[in-house]
Backbone as numpy.savetxt, mean C-alpha at the origin, in Angstrom:
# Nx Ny Nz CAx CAy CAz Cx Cy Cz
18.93 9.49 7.79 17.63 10.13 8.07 16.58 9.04 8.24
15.99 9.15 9.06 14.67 8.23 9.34 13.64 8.12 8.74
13.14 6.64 7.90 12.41 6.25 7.26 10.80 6.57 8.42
9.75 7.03 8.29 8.65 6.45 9.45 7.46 6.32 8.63
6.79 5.31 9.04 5.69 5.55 8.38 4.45 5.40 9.14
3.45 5.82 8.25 1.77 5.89 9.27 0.68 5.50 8.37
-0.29 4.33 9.18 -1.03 3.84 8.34 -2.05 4.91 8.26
-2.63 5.13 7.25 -3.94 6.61 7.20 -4.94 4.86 7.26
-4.98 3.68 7.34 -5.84 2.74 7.78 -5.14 1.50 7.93
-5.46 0.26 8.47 -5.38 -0.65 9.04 -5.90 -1.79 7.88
-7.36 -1.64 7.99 -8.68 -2.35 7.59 -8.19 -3.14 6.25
-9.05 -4.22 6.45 -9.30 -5.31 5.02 -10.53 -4.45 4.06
-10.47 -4.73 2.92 -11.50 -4.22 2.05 -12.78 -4.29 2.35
-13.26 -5.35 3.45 -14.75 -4.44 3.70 -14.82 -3.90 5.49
-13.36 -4.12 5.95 -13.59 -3.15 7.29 -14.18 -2.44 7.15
-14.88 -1.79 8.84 -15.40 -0.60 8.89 -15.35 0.26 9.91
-14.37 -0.20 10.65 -13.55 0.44 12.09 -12.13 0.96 11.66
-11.40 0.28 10.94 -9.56 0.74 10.28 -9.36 1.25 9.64
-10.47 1.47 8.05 -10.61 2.52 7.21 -9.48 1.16 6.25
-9.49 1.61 4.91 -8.82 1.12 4.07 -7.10 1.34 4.61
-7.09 -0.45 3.96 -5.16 0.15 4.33 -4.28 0.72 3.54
-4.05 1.95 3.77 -3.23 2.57 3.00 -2.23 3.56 3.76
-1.17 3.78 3.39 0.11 4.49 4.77 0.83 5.78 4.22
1.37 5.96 4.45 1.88 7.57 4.18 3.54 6.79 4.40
4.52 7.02 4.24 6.22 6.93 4.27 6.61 8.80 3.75
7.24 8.78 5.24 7.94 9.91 5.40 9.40 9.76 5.38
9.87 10.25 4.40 11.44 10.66 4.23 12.03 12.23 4.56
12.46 12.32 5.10 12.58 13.57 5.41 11.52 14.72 4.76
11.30 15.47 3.98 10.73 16.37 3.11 9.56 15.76 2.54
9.57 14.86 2.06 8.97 13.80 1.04 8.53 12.73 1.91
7.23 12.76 1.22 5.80 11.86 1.95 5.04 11.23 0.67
5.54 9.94 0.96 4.81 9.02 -0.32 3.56 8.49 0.76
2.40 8.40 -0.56 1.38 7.68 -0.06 1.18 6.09 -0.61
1.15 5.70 0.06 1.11 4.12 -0.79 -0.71 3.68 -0.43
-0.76 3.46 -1.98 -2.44 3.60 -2.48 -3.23 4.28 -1.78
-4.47 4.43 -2.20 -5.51 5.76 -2.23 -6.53 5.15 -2.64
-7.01 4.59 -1.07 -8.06 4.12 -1.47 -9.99 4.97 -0.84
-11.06 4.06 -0.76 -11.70 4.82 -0.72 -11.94 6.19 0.38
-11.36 5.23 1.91 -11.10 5.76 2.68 -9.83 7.35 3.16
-9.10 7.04 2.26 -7.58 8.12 2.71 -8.33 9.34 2.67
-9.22 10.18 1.81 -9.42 11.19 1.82 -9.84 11.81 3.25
-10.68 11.15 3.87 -11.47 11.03 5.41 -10.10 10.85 6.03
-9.36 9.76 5.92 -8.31 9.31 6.52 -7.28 10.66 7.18
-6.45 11.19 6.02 -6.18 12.54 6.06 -6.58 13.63 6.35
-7.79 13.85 6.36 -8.46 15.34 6.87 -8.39 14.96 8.22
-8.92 13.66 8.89 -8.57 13.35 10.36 -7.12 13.74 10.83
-5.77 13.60 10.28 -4.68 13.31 10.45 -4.37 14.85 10.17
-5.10 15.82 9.69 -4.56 17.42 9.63 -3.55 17.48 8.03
-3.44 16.60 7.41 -3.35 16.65 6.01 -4.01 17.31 4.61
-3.15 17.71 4.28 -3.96 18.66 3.00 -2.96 17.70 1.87
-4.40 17.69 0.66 -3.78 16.81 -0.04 -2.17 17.42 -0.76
-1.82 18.70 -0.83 -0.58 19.03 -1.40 0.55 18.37 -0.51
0.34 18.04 0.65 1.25 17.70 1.25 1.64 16.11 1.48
1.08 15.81 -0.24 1.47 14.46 -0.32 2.61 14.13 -2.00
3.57 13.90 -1.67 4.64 14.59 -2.60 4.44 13.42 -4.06
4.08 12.36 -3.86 3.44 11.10 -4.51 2.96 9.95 -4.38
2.07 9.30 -5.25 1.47 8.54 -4.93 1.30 7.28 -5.56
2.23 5.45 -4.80 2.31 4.52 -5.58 1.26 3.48 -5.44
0.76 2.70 -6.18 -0.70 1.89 -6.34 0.05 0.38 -6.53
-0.47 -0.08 -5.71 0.04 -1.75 -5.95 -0.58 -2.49 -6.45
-2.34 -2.06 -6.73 -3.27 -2.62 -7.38 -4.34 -2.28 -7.36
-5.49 -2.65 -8.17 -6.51 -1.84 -8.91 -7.76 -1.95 -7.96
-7.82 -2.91 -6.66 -9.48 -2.73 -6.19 -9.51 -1.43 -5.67
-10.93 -1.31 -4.97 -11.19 0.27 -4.91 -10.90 0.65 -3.34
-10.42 -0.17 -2.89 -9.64 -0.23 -0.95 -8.33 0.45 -1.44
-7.63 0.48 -3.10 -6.50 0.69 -2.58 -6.58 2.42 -3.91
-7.67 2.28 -5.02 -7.49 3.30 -5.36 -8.56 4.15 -5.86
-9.84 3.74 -4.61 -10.83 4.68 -4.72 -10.66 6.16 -4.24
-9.41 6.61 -4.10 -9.56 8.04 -3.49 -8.50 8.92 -4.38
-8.48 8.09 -5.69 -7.42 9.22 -6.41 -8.30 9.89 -7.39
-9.83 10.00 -7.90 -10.14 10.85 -8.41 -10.38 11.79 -7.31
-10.61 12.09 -6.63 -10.60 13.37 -5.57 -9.03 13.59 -5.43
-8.96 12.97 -5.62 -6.66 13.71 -5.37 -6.64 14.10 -6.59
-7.13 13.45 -8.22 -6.71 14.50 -8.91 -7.45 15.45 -9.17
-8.47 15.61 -8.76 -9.79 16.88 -8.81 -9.05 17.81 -7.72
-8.85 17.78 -6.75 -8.64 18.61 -5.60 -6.55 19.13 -5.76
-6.10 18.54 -6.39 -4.61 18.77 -7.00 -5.25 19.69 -8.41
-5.85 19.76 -9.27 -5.92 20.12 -10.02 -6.71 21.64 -9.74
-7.97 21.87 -9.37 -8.53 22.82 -8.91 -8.32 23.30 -8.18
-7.79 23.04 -6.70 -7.23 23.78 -5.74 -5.51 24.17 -5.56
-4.84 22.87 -6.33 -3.59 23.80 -5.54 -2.80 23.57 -7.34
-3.36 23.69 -8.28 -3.45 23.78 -9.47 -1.66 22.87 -10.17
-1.73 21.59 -9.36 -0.12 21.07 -10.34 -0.88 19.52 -10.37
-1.06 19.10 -11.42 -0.37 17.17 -11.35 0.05 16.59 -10.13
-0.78 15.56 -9.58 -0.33 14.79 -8.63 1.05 13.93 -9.48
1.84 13.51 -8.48 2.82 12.67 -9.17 1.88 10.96 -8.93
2.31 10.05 -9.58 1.32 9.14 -9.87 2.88 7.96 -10.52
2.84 6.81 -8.92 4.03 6.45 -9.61 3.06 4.51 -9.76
3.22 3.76 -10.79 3.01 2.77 -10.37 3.00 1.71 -11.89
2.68 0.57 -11.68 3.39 -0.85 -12.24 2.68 -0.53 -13.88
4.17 -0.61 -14.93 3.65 -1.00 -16.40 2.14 -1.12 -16.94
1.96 -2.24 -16.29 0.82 -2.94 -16.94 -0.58 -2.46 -16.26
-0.16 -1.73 -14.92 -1.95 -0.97 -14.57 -1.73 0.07 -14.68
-1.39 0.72 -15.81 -1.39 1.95 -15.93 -2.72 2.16 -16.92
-3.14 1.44 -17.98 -3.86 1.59 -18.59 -5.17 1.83 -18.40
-5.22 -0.27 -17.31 -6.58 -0.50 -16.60 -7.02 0.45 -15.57
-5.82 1.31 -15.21 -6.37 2.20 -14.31 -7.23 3.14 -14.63
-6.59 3.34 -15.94 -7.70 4.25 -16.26 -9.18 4.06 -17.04
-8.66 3.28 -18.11 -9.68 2.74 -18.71 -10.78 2.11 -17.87
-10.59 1.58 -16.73 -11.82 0.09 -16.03 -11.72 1.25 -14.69
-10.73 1.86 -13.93 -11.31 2.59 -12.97 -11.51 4.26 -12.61
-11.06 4.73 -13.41 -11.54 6.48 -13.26 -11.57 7.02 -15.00
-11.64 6.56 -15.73 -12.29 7.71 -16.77 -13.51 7.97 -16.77
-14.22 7.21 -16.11 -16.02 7.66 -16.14 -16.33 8.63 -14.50
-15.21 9.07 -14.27 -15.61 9.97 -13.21 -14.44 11.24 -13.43
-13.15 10.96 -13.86 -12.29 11.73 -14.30 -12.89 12.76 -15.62
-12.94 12.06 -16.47 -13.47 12.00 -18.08 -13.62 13.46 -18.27
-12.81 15.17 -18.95 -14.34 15.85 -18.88 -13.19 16.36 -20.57
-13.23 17.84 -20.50 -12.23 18.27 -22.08 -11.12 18.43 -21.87
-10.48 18.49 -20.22 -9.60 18.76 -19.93 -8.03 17.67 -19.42
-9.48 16.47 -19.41 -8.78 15.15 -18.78 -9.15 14.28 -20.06
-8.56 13.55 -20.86 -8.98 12.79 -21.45 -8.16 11.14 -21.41
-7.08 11.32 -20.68 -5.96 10.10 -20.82 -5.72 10.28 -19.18
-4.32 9.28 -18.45 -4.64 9.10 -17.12 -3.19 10.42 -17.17
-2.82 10.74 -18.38 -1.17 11.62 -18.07 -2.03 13.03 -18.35
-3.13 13.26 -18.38 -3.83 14.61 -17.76 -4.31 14.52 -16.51
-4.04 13.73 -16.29 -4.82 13.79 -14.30 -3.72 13.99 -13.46
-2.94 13.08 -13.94 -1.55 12.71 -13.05 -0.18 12.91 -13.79
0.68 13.16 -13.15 2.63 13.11 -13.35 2.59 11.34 -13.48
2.79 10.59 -14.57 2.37 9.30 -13.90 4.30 8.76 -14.62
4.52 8.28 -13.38 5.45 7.59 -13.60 5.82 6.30 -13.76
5.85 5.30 -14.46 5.62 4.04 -14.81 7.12 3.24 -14.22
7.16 2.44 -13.41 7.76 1.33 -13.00 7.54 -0.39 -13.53
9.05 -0.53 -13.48 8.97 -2.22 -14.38 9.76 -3.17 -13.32
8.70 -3.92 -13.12 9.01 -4.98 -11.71 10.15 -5.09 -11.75
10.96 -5.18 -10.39 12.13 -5.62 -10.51 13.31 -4.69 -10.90
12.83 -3.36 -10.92 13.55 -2.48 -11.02 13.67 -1.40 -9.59
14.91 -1.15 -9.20 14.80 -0.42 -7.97 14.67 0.90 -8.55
13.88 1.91 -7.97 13.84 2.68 -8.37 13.63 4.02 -7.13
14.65 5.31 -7.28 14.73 6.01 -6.37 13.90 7.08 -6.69
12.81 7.38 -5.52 11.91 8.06 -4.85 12.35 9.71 -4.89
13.06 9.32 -3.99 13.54 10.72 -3.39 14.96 10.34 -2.67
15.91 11.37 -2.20 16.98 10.77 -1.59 16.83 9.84 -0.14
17.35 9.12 -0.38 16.72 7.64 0.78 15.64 7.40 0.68
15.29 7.18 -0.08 14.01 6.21 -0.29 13.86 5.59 -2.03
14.27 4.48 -1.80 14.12 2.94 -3.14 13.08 2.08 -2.67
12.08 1.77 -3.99 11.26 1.06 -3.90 11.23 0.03 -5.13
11.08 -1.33 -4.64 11.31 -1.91 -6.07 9.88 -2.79 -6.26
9.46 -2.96 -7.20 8.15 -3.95 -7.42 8.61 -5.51 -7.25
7.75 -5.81 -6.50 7.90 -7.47 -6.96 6.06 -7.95 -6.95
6.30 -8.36 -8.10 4.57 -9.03 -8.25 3.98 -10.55 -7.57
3.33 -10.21 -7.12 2.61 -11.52 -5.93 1.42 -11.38 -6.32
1.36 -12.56 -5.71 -0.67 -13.28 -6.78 -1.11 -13.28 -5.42
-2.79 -12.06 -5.86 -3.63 -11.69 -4.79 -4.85 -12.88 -5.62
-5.56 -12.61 -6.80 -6.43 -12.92 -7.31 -6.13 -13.31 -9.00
-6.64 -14.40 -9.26 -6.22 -14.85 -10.43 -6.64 -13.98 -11.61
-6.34 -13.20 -12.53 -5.85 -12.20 -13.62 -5.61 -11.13 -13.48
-5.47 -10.48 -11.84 -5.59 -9.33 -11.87 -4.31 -9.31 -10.86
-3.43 -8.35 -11.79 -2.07 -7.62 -11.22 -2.09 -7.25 -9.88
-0.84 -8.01 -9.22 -0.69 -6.89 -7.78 0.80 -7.29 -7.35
0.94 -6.07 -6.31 2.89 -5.49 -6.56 2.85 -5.31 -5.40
3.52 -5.87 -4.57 3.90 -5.92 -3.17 5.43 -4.81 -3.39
5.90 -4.20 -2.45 7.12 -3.39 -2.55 8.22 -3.78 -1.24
9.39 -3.96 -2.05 10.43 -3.80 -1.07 10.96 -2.76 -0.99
11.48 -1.73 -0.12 11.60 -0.69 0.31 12.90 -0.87 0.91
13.87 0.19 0.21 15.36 0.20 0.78 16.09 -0.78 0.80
15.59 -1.49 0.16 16.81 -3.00 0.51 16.25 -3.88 2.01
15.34 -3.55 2.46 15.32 -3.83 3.69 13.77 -4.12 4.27
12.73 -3.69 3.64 11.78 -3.64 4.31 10.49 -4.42 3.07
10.01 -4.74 3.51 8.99 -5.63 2.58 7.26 -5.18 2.94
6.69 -4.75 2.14 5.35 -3.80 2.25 4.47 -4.72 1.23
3.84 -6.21 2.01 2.98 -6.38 1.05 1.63 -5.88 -0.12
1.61 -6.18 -0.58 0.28 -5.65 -1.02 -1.00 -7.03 -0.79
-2.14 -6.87 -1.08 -3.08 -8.22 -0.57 -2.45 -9.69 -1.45
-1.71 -10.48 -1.01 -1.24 -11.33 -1.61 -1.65 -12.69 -1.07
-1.47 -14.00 -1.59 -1.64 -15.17 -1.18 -0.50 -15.67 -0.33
-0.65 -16.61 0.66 0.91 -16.96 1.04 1.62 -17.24 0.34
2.80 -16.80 0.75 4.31 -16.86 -0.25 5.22 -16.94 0.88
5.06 -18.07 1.50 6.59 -18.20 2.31 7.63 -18.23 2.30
8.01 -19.40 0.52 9.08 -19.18 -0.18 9.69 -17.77 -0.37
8.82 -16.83 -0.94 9.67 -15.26 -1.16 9.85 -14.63 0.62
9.25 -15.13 1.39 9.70 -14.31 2.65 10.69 -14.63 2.79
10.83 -16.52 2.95 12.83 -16.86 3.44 13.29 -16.11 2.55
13.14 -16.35 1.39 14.36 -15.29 0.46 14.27 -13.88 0.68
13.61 -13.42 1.19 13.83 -11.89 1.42 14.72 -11.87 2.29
14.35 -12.87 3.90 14.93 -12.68 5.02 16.35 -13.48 4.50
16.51 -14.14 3.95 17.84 -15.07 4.29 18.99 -14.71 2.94
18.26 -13.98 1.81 19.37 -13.69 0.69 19.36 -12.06 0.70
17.91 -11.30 0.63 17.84 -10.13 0.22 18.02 -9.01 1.61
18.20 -9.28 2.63 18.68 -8.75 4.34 17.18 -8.21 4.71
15.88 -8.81 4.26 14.85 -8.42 4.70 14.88 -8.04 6.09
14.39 -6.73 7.28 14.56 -6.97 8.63 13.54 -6.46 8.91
12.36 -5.75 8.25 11.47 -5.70 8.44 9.82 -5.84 7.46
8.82 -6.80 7.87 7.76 -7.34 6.98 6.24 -6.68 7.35
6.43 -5.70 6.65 4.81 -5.27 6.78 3.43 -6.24 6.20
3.15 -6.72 6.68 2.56 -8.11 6.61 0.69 -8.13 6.05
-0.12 -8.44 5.25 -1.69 -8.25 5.53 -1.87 -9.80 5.95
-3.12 -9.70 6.41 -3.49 -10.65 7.12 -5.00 -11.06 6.95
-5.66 -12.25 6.97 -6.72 -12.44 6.93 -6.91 -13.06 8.59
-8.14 -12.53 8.87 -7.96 -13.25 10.45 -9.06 -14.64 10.65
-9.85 -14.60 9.75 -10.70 -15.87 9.79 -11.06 -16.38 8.23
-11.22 -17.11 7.80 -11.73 -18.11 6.87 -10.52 -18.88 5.90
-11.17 -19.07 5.36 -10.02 -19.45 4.20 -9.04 -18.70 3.17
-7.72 -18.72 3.15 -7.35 -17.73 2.16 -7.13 -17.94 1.15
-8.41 -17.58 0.56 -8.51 -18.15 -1.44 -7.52 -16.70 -1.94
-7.80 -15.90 -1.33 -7.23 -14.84 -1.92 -6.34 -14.02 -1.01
-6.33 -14.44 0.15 -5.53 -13.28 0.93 -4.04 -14.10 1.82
-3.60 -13.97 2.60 -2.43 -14.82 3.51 -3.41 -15.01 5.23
-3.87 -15.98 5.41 -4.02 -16.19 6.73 -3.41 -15.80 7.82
-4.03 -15.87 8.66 -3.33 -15.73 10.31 -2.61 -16.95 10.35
-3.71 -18.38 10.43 -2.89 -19.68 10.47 -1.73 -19.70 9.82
-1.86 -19.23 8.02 -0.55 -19.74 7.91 0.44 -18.83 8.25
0.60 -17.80 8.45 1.74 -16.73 9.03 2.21 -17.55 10.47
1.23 -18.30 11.00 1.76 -18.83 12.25 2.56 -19.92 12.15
2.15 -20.45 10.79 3.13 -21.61 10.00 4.74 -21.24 10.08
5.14 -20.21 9.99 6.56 -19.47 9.75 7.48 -20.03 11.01
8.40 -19.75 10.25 9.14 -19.74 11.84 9.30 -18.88 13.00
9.31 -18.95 14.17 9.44 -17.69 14.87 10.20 -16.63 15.00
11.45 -16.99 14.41 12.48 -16.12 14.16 11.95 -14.67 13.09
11.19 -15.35 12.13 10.75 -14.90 11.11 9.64 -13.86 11.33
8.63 -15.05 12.11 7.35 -14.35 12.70 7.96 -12.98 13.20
8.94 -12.54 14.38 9.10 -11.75 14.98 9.69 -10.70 14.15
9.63 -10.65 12.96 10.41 -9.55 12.07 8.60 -9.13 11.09
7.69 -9.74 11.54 6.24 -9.41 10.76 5.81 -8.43 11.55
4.86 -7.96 11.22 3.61 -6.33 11.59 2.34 -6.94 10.91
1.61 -6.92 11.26 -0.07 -7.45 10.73 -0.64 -6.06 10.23
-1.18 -6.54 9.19 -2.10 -5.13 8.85 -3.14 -5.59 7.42
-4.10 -4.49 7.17 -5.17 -4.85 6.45 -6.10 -6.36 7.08
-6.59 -6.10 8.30 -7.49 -7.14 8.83 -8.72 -6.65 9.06
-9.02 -7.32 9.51 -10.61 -7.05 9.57 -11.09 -6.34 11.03
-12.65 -5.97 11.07 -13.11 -5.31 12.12 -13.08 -6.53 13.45
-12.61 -7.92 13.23 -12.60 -8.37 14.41 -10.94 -8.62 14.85
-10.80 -7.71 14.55 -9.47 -7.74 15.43 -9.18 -7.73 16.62
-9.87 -7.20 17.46 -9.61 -6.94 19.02 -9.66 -8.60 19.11
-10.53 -9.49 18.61 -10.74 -10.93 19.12 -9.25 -11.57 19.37
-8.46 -11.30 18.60 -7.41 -11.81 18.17 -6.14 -11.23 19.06
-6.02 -10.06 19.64 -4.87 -9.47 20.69 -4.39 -10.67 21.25
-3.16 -11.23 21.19 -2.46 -12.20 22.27 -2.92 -13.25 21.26
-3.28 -13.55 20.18 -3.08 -14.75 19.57 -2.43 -14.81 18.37
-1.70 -13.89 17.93 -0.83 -13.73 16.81 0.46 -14.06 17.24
1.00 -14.71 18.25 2.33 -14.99 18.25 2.74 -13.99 18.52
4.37 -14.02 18.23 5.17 -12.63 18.03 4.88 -11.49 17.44
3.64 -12.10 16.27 3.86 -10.51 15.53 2.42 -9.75 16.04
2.80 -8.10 15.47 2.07 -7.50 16.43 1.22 -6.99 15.31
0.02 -6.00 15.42 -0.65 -5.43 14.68 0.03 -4.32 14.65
0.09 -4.01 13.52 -0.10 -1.96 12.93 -0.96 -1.31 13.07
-1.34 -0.58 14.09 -2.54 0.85 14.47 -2.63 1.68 13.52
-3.31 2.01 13.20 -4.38 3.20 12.23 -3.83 4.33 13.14
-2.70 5.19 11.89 -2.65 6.74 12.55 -1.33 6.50 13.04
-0.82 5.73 13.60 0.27 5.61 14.34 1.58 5.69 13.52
2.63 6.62 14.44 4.09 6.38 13.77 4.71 5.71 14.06
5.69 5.06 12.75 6.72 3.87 13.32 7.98 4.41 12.91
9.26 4.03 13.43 10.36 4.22 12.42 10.23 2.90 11.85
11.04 2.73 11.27 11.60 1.59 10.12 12.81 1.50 10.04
């Protein structure tokens, strides 16, 4: 059965043309959202989505690009179609999630912890763990910003879904050359320095073999500048379906 997925955005955290990057993965029946950020809610009502028809939802990390839009998922799951969002994501931000980003908007007699908002299912890096039938996602943690957690996902044995990370070329050969990586959903910074994110330059650093197994995504509003200068790899469109 065919993996596909669709970005509900493109955009780097302060785009304002791509909307936050965050994607939907369709497995047959079952439609994971990967993070929820400020944008998805807008994102989805564009796309003819109602939030029930999102079966769960995994967070790779705590800024508000990737999970400003889950107090309205659990307000609008809770009051309107009255069940627990499922809520799958890493050990250690389960807490800060709640504590540092939604109890002061969650908060009321009914919600007091993050396992009244959400079905929350807790994952431990490095563990594969099955979704739904055909679909495994395993954590691997990559350094976006120094103290603060973030979980890039490999998907099926096969597919690599960063989250905002620093270059890590080392873990790409090893994806591609030990773990049968064949496809790299890639973010990208398209201009300055990457104190915190993976450059364009250095992605161009790669080899080409390599390059041509990347997808660009989470960039910025000057992207059009850039068409025909990324090498082999191509951008990911906002909205658009892919298989995988």
């Amino acid at each position: 059965m065919t993996l596909t997925l669709q970005m509900l955005g493109t955009g780097s955290a302060f785009a304002k043309t791509y909307f936050n990057n965050n994607a939907l993965l369709h497995q047959g029946d079952f439609t994971l959202m990967i993070d929820c950020g400020i944008t998805a809610p807008l994102a989805l009502h564009q796309l003819g989505y109602a939030w029930e028809d999102i079966d769960a939802v995994l967070i790779t990390h705590l800024h508000a690009d990737h999970v400003g839009g889950l107090e309205e998922f659990a307000f609008q799951m809770k009051y309107r179609y009255h069940r627990k969002p499922v809520l799958y994501i890493a050990e250690p931000l389960a807490t800060p999630l709640w504590e540092h980003t939604l109890s002061g908007g969650l908060s009321q007699d009914e919600i007091r912890v993050l396992d009244d908002a959400f079905e929350v299912r807790k994952i431990t890096e490095g563990t594969i763990v099955t979704l739904t039938e055909n679909l495994d996602v395993e954590l691997i943690q990559t350094p976006h910003i120094e103290g603060k957690l973030s979980y890039s996902l490999y998907i099926n044995g096969g597919i690599f879904y960063s989250a905002d990370l620093r270059f890590q070329p080392d873990l790409l050969h090893k994806l591609v050359n030990e773990r049968s990586c064949h496809t790299i959903l890639h973010e990208v910074q398209l201009t300055g320095e990457g104190f915190v994110h993976t450059t364009l330059n250095e992605l161009l650093t790669l080899p080409v073999a390599l390059q041509q197994q990347i997808s660009l995504m989470h960039y910025g509003d000057e992207k059009e500048d850039f068409v025909g200068k990324t090498g082999p790899m191509q951008f990911l469109q906002q909205h658009q379906l892919y298989e995988l």
